[in-house]
C-alpha positions as CSV (number, residue, x, y, z in Angstrom):
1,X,116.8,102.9,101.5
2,X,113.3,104.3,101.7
3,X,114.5,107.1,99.6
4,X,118.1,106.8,97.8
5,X,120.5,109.0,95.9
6,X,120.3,107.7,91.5
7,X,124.2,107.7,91.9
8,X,124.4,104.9,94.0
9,X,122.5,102.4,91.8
10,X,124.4,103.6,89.5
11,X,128.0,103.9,90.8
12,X,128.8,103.6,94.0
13,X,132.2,104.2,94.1
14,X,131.7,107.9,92.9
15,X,129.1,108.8,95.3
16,X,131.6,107.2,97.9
17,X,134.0,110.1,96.6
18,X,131.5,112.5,96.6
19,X,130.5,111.9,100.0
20,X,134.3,112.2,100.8
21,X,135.2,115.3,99.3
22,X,132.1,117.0,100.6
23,X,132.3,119.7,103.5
24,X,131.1,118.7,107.3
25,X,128.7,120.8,109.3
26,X,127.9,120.2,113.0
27,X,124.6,121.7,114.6
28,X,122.5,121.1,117.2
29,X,119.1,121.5,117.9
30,X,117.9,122.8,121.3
31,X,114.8,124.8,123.0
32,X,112.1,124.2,125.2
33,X,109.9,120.8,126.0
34,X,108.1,119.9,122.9
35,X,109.0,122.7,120.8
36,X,109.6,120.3,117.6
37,X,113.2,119.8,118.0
38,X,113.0,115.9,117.8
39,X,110.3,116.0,114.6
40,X,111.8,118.7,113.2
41,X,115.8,116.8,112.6
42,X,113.2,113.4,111.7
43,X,111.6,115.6,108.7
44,X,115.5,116.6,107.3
45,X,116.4,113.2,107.7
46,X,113.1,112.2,105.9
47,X,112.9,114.6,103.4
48,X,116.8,114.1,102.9
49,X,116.3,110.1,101.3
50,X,118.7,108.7,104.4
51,X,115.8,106.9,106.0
52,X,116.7,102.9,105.3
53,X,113.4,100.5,104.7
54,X,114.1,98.3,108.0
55,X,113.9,102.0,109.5
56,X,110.8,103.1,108.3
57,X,108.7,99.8,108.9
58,X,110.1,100.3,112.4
59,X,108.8,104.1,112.2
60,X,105.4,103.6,111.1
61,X,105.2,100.8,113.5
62,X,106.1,102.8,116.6
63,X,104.3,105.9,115.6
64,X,101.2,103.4,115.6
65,X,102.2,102.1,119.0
66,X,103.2,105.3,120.6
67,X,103.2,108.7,118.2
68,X,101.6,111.8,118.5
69,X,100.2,111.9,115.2
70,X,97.5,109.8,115.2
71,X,97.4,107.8,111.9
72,X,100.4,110.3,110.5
73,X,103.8,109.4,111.0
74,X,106.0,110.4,114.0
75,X,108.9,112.1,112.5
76,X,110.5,112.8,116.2
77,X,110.8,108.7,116.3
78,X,113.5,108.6,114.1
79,X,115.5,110.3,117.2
80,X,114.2,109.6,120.3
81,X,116.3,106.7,120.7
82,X,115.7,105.3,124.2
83,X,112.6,103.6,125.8
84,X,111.6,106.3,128.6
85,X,112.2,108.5,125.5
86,X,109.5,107.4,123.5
87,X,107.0,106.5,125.8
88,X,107.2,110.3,127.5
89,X,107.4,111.5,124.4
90,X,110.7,113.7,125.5
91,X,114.2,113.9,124.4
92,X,116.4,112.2,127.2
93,X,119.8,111.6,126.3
94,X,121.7,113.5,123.4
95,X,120.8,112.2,119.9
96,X,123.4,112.1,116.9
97,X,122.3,111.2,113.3
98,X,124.2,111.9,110.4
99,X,122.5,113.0,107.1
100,X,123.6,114.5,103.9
101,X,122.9,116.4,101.0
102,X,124.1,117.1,97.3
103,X,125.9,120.2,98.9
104,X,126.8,119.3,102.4
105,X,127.2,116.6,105.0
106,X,125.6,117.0,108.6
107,X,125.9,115.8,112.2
108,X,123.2,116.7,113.9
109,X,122.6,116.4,117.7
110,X,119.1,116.1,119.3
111,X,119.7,117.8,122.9
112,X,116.9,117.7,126.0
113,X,115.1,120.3,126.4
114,X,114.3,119.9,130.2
115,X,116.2,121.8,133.0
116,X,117.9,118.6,134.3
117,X,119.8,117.5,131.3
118,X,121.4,120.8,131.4
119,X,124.9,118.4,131.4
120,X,123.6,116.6,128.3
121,X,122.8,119.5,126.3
122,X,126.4,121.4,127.0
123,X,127.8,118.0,126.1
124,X,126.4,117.9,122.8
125,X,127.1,121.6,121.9
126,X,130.6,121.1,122.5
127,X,131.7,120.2,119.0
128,X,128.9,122.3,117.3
129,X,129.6,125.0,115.0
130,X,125.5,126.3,114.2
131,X,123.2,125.9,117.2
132,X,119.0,125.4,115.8
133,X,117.2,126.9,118.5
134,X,113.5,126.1,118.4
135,X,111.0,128.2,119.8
136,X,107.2,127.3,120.0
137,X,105.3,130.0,117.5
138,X,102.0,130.0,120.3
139,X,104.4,130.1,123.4
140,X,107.4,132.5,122.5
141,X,109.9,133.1,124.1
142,X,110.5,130.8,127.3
143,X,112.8,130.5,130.3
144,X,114.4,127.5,128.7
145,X,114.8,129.1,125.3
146,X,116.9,131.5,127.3
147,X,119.0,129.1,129.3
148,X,119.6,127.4,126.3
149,X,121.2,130.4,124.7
150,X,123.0,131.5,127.4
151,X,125.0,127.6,127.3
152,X,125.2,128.0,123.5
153,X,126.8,131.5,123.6
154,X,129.1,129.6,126.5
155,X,130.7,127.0,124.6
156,X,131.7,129.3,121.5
157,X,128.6,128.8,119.1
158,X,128.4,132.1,116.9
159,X,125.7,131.2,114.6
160,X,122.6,130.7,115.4
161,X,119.1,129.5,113.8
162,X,116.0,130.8,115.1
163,X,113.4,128.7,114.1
164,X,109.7,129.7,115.0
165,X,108.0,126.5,115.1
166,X,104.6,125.5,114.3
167,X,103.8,128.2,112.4
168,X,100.5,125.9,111.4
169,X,99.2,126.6,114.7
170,X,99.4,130.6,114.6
171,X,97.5,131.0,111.1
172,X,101.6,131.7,109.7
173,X,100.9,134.9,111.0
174,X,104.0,137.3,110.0
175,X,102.7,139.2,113.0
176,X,103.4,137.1,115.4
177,X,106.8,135.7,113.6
178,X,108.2,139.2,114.1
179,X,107.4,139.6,117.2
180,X,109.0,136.7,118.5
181,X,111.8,137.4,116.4
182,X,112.3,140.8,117.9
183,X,111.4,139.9,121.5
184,X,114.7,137.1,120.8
185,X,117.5,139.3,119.2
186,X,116.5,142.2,122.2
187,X,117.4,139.8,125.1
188,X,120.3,138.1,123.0
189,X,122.1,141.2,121.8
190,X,124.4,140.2,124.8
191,X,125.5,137.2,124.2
192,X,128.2,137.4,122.0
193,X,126.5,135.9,118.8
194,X,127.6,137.1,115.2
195,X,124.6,136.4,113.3
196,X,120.8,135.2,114.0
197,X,119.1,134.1,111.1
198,X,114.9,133.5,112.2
199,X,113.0,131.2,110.1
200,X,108.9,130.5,110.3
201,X,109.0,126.6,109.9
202,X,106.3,123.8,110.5
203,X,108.8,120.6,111.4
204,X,105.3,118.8,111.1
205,X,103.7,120.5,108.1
206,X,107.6,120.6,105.5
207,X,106.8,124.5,106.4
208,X,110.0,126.3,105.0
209,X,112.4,123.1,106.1
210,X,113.5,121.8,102.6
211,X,111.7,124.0,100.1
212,X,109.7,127.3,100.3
213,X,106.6,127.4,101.7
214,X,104.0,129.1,99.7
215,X,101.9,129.2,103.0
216,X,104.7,132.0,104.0
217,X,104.7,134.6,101.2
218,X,105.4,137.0,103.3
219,X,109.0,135.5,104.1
220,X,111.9,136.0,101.6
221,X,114.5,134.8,103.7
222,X,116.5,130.8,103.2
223,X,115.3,127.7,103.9
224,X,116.1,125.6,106.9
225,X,118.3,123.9,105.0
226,X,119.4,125.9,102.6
227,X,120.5,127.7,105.7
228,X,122.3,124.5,106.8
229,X,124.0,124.2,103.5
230,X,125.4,127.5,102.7
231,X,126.2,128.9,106.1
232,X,129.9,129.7,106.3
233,X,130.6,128.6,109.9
234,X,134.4,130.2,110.2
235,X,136.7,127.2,110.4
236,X,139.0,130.1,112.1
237,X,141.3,127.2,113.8
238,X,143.6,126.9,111.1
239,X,143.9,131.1,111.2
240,X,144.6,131.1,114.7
241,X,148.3,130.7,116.5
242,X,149.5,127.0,115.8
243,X,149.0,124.5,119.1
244,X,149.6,120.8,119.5
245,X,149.5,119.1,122.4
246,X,151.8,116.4,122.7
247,X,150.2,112.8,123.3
248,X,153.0,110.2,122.6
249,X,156.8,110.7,122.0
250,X,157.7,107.9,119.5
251,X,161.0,106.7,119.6
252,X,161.5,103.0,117.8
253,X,164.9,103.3,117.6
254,X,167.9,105.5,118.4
255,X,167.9,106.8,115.0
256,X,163.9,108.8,115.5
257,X,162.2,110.7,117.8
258,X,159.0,112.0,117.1
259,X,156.2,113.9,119.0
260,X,152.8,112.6,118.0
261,X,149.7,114.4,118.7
262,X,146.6,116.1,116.7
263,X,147.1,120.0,115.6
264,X,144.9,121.8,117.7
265,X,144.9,125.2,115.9
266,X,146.7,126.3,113.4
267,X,149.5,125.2,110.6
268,X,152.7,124.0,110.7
269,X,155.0,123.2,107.8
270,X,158.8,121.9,108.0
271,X,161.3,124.6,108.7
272,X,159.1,126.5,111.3
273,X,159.9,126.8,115.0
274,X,157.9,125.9,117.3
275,X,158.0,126.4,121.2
276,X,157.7,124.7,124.4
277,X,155.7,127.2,126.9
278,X,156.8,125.2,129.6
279,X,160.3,125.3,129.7
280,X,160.7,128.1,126.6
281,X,162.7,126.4,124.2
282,X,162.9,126.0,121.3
283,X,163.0,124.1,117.5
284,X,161.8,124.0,114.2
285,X,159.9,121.3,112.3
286,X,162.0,119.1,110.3
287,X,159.5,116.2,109.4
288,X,155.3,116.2,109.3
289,X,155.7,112.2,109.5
290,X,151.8,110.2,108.5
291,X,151.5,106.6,107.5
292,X,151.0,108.0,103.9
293,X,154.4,109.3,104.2
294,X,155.6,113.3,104.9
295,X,153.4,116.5,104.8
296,X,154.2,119.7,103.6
297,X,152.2,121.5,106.1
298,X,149.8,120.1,108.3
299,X,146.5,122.2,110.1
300,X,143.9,122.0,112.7
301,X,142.5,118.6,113.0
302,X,145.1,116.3,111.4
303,X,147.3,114.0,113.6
304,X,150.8,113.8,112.9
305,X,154.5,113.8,114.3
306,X,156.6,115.9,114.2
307,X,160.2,115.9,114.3
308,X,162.5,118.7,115.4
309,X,166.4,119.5,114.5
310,X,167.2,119.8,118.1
311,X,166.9,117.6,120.9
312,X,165.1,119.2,123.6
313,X,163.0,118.3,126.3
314,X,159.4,117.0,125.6
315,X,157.2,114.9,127.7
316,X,153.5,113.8,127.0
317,X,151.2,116.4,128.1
318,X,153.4,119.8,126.7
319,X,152.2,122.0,124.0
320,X,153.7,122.8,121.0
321,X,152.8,126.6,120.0
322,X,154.2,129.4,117.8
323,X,156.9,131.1,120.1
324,X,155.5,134.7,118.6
325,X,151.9,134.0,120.2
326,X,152.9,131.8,123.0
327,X,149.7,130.4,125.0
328,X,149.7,131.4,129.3
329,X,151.2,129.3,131.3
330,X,150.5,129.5,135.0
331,X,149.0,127.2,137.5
332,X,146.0,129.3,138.6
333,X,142.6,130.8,136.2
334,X,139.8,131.7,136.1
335,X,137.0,129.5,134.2
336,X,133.9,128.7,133.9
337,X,132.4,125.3,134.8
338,X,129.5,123.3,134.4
339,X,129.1,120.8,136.9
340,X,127.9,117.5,135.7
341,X,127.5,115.0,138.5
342,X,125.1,114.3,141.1
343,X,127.8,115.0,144.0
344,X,128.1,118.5,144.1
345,X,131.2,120.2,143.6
346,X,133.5,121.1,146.5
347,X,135.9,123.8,146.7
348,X,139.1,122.3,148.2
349,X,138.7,118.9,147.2
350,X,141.4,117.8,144.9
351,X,140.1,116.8,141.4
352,X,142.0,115.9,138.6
353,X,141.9,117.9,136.0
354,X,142.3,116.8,132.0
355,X,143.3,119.3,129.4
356,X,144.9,118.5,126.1
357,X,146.9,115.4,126.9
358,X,147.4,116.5,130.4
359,X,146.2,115.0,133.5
360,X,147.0,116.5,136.6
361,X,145.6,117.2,140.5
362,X,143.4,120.2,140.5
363,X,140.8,122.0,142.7
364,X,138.3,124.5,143.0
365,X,140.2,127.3,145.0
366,X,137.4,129.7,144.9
367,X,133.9,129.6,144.1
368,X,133.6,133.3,143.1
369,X,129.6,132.9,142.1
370,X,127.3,131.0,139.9
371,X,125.1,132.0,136.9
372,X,121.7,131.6,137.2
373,X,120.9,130.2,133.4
374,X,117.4,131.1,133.5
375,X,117.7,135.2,134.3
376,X,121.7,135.4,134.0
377,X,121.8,136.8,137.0
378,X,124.7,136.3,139.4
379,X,124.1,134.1,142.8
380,X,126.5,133.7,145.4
381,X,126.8,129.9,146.6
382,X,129.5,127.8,147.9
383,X,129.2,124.7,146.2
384,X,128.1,123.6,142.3
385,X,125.5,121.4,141.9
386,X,124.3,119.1,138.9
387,X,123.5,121.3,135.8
388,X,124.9,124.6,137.7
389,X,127.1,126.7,136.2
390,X,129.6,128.9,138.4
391,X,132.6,130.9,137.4
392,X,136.1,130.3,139.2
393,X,139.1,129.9,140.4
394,X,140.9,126.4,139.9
395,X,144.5,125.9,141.0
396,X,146.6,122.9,139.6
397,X,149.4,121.0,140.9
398,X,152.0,122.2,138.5
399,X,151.5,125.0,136.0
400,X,149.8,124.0,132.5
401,X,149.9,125.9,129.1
402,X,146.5,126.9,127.9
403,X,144.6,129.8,125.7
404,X,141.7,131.7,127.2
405,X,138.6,129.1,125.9
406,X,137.0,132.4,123.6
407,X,140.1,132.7,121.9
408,X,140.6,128.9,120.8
409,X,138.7,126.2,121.8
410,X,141.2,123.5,121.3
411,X,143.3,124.8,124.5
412,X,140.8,126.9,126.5
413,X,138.7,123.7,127.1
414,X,139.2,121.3,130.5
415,X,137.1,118.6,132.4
416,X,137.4,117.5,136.3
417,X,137.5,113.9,137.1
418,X,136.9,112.8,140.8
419,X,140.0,110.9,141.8
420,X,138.5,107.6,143.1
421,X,135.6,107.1,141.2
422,X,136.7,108.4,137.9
423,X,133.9,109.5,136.7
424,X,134.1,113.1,134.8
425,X,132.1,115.4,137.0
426,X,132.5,118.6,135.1
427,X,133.3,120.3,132.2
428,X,135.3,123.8,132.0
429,X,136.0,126.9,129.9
430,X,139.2,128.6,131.0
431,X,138.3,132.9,130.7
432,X,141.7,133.9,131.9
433,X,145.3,133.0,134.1
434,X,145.3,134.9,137.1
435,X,148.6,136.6,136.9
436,X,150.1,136.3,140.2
437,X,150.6,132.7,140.0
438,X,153.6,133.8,137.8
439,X,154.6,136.6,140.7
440,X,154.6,134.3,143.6
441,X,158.1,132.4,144.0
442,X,159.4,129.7,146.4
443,X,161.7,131.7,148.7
444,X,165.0,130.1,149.0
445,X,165.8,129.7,152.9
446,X,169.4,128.2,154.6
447,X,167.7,126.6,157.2
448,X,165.4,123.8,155.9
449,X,163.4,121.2,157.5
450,X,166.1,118.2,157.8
451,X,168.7,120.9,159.9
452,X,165.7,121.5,162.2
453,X,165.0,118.2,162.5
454,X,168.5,117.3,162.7
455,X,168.6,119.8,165.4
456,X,165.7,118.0,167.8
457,X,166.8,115.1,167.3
458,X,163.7,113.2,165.4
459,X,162.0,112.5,162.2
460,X,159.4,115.0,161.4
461,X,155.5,113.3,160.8
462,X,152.1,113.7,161.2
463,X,150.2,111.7,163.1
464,X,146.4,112.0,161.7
465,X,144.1,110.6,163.6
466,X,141.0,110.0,162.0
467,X,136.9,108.2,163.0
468,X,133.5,109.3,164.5
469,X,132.6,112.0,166.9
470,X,133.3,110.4,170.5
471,X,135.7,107.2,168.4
472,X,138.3,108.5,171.4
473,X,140.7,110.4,169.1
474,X,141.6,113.7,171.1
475,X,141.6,111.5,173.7
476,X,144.4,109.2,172.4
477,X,146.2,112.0,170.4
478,X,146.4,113.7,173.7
479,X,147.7,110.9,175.6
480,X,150.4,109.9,173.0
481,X,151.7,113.2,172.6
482,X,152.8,112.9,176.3
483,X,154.5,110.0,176.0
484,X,156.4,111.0,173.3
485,X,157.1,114.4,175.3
486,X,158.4,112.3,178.1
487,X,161.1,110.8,175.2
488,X,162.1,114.0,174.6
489,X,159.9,114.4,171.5
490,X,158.9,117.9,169.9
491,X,155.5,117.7,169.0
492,X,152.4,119.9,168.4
493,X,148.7,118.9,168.3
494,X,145.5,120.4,166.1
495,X,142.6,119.4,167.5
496,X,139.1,120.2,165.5
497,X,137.6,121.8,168.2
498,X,140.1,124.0,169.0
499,X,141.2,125.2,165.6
500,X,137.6,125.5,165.1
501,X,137.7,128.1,168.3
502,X,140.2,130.7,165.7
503,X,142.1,129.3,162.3
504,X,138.5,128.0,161.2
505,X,136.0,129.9,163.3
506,X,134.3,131.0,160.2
507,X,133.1,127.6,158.9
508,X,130.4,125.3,159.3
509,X,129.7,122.1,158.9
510,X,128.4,121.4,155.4
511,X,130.2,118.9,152.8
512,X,132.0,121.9,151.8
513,X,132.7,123.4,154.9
514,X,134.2,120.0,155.9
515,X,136.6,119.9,152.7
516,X,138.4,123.6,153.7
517,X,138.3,123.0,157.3
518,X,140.9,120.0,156.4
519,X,142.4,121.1,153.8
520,X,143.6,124.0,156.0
521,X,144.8,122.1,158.7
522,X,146.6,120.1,156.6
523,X,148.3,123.0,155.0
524,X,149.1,124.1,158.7
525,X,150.2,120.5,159.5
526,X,152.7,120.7,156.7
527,X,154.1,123.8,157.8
528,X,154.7,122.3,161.5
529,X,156.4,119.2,159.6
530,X,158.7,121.6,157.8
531,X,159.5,123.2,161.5
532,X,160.5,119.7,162.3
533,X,158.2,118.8,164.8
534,X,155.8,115.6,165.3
535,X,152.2,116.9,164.8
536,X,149.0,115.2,166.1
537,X,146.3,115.7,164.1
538,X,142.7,115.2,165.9
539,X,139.7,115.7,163.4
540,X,136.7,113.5,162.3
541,X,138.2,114.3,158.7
542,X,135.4,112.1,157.0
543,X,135.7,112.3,153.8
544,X,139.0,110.1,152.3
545,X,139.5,112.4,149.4
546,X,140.7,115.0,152.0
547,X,142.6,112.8,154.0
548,X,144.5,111.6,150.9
549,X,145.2,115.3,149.8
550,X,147.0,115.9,153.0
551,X,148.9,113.1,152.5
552,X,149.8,113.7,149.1
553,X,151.1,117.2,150.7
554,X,154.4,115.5,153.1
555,X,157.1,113.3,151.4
556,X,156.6,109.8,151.4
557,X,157.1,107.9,155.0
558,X,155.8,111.6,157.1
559,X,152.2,111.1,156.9
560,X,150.8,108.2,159.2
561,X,147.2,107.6,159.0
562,X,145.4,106.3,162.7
563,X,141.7,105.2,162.4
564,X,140.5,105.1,165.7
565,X,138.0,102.2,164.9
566,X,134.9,102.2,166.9
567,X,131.9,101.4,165.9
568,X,128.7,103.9,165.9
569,X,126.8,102.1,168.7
570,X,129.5,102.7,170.8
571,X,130.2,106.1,169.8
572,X,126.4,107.0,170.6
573,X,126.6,105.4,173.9
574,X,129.4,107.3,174.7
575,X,128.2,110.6,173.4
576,X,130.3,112.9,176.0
577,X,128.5,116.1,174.4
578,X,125.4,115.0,173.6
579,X,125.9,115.5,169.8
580,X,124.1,112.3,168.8
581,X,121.0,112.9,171.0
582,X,121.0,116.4,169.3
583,X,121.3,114.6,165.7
584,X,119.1,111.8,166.4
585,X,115.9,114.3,167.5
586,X,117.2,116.6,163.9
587,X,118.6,119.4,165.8
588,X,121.8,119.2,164.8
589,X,122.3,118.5,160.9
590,X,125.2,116.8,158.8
591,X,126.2,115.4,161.8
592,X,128.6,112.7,160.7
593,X,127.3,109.2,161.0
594,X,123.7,110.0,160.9
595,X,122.7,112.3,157.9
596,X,126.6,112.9,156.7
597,X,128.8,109.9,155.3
598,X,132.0,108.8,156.9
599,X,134.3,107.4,154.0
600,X,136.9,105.0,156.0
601,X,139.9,104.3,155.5
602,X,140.6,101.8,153.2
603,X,144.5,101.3,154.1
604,X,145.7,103.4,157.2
605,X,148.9,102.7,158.9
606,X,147.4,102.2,162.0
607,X,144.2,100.9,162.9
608,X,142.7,100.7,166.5
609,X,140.0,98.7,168.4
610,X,139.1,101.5,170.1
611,X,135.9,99.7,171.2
612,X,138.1,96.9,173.0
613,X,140.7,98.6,174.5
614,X,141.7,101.4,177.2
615,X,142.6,105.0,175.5
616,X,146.3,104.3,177.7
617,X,146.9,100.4,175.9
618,X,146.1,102.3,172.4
619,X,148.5,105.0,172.8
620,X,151.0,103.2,174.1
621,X,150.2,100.5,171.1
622,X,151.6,103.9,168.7
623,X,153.7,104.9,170.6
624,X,155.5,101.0,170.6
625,X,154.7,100.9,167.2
626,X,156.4,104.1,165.8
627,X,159.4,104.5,168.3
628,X,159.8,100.9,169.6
């Protein structure tokens, strides 16, 4: 190393311990564009000794190529990992370094400063426990500095650094240091921080980062680091109610069954009972099982298994949790979210949801407005997209066990995965349950759906027909449902432009418009099912997330999916309402097939030529095919 420690020359098996034993701080570093955050986390690790010799001829050779500092070294090298990084001279992607002292050990991450790595930044801040916010000493207070603190305040940070950057530039005026200062804590007094500790540094200058600065005499407060070393971030997860969510029931032999998972708050020791919110029973610990043998306790952040004296009912995915401060448990709350993906969120569209070691269907029931992260103002809007943040409502398929996200991060915390690409699209902070989830009961009814179908005669389905504007699908729908009346068949068509005419009169046609106008006529399409009727459904329907929801609504065998194949040309030629001339001349937007996508079906039940054949030898190809 550049720089290195006399104990490891000397023996490096006790600094190995040392390092060991010592205590772990995470932080982060955020603010606006070129405030110093970069240069300021390469002068710690500088003036820390953890910069290796292979690293610093690379360093002096870069900030040669492409620094800032002219013949001086780039400190904010040592971080800006990636090669659009260094050559803008911006912080991209989130940095992680790890450093030590004598006192402490650090993980540090670098976050972007710019608007549109909101995602990146909340990513990194996640884990934090001490958020560095940097503000420019000539500039002040900024937009970003704001937005920043409003996403560090969001994900549970409590302690915060203030550090008034390049003081060299502003004559280390104490002037201007409190003005900043005062101008901060005014418009943060709101946002739920416990203590804001400001700091005049110089990340370029050592101003104030390791030692005092005699350049600041006017400034009695710690150093950067000394900061860093002595806060006492509250490691209040082992004070809070126990929770473990259970990722693997282990059971080798007949003899052992153990639930395996990482303590997510709290401590447990043999002979305390424990709870399952889901079904309410309970146990008590017999054995904190580890590879080093048993535990006599075990707290926040240690995997284990556990073994209980009874034998009750525990899958992977349920939570273990102090029965005297049980978590909710409800399938409906309130949260915030930040959306993290270039498709923007829909409400309606069915998600899946991870939490703990549970993975379930989810969607966005109700977008009840999003947060404007430069003013904090509320907006209304009825979709997400990347780097917004919005507050609300998400139902999931079955109800989940969870603590509100303020009151313990380990069980308050969610993402959203889309269900076909899997790529994780946002990430969530669960405020509350909404309490009539838990009031609202299946009513019990004599009459079910088999004795009305019994009753008619026939096997209750739905019939969803699916393609282009002008494909012929109404047209078909319309021809098969009289066939089958003339069997004797109880059936009941939606068609899009009719249920747009009342059920769905008040939406449009935007991607999210789109996503309810299904997902209620698939709701309503169920219900005709459970009557016990055959129901034709009619609707462009274009996206196959939607379709699949609907499907995933009716029992296996009752949902039959007919894409009425025709290709575009055709459907343009056809054009009975003049929809595509209208799209084509940009009077009519998101029209599907010119500037909205149709996702087709990858495996429907039926498939039709419809560009080939006669609407009449179609039906009647359904109709053969279905009823013989």
């Amino acid at each position: 190393m550049a720089h290195q420690s006399e104990l490891i020359a000397e023996d490096i098996h006790a600094y190995l311990k040392a390092q060991e034993e010592k205590g772990m701080l995470r932080f982060i570093t955020c603010g606006s564009v070129d405030d110093g955050k970069s240069t300021l986390i390469g002068r710690l690790l500088w003036d820390s000794k953890l910069v290796f010799e292979d690293q610093l001829a690379a360093l002096k050779a870069d900030s040669k190529r492409v620094g800032t500092q002219g013949d001086d070294i780039d400190y904010a090298l040592l971080l800006d990992g990636l090669q659009a990084e260094r050559e803008q001279g911006i912080t991209i992607d989130v940095a992680y370094r790890f450093f030590s002292t004598d006192k402490r050990k650090f993980i540090v991450a670098d976050t972007p400063g710019h608007e549109q790595y909101t995602r990146n930044m909340v990513t990194g801040a996640s884990t934090a426990g001490v958020a560095v916010i940097l503000i420019d000493g000539r500039k002040g207070v900024l937009t970003q500095t704001k937005r920043h603190s409003y996403l560090v305040s969001l994900v549970g940070i409590r302690n915060v650094v203030l550090a008034i950057n390049k003081m060299d530039l502003v004559d280390y005026s104490a002037e201007r240091f409190e003005a900043i200062k005062e101008e901060y804590e005014a418009f943060a007094a709101d946002l739920g921080f416990e203590k804001i500790t400001s700091v005049p540094i110089s990340a370029l200058k050592g101003d104030n980062i390791i030692e005092p600065s005699a350049r600041t005499p006017w400034y009695h407060g710690p150093t950067l680091l000394a900061y860093l070393e002595t806060v006492e971030v509250a490691n209040d997860a082992c004070e809070k109610p126990f929770r473990m969510p259970v990722q693997w029931v282990n059971r080798p032999d007949l003899d052992f069954r153990g639930f395996c998972g990482t303590v997510g708050s709290g401590v447990i020791r043999p002979g305390d009972e424990v709870v399952v919110p889901s079904s309410g029973q309970t146990s008590r610990v017999e054995r904190i099982v580890t590879m080093d043998g048993d535990l006599e306790e075990a707290f926040a952040g240690q995997a284990v298994t556990l073994t209980l004296s009874d034998e009750i009912d525990i899958s992977r995915g349920d939570l273990l949790a102090a029965p005297l401060a049980r978590p909710a448990h409800a399938d409906q709350f309130e949260a915030h979210l930040v959306w993290m993906h270039e498709d923007a969120l829909l409400p309606g569209r069915s998600y899946l949801i991870k939490t703990g070691a549970t993975t379930i269907p989810a969607q966005v029931s109700d977008l009840k407005y999003k947060v404007n992260v430069n003013s904090l103002q509320r907006e209304a809007g009825k979709t997400l997209e990347l780097n917004e943040v919005g507050v609300c409502n998400i139902s999931v398929s079955k109800a989940i066990s969870f603590d509100p996200y303020r009151e313990n991060r380990a069980t308050g915390n969610f993402i959203l995965i889309d269900r076909f690409s899997n790529a994780t699209v946002g990430a969530g902070m669960i405020d509350f349950a909404l309490r009539r989830a838990t009031n609202i009961h299946w009513q019990s009814l004599d009459i079910d759906k088999h004795t009305r179908a019994e009753l008619m005669g026939q096997k209750p389905r739905v019939l969803w027909f699916t393609g282009l504007s002008g494909a012929g699908k109404s047209t078909i729908a319309n021809l098969v449902e009289k066939k089958l009346h003339s069997l004797g068949k109880h059936t009941y068509t939606l068609d899009g432009d009719n249920i747009r005419h009342g059920l769905n009169r008040d939406l449009g046609f935007t991607d999210a418009d789109r996503v309810e106008n299904i997902r209620r006529v698939a709701e309503s399409a169920k219900l005709f099912v459970d009557a016990g009727l055959i129901v034709l459904v009619s609707f462009i329907s274009p996206f196959k997330s939607e379709r699949d929801m609907a499907r995933e609504m009716l029992e296996t065998g009752e949902f039959v999916e007919v894409f009425v194949n025709t290709p575009l040309e055709v459907c343009e030629e056809r054009d009975p309402k003049g929809l595509y001339k209208k799209a084509r001349a940009g009077q009519l937007k998101n029209f599907t097939g010119i500037d909205s996508d149709y996702e087709a079906p990858e495996n429907p039940e039926i498939i039709l030529d419809a560009g080939e054949k006669t609407a009449e030898e179609l039906a009647e190809e359904i109709v053969r095919e279905l009823w013989g």
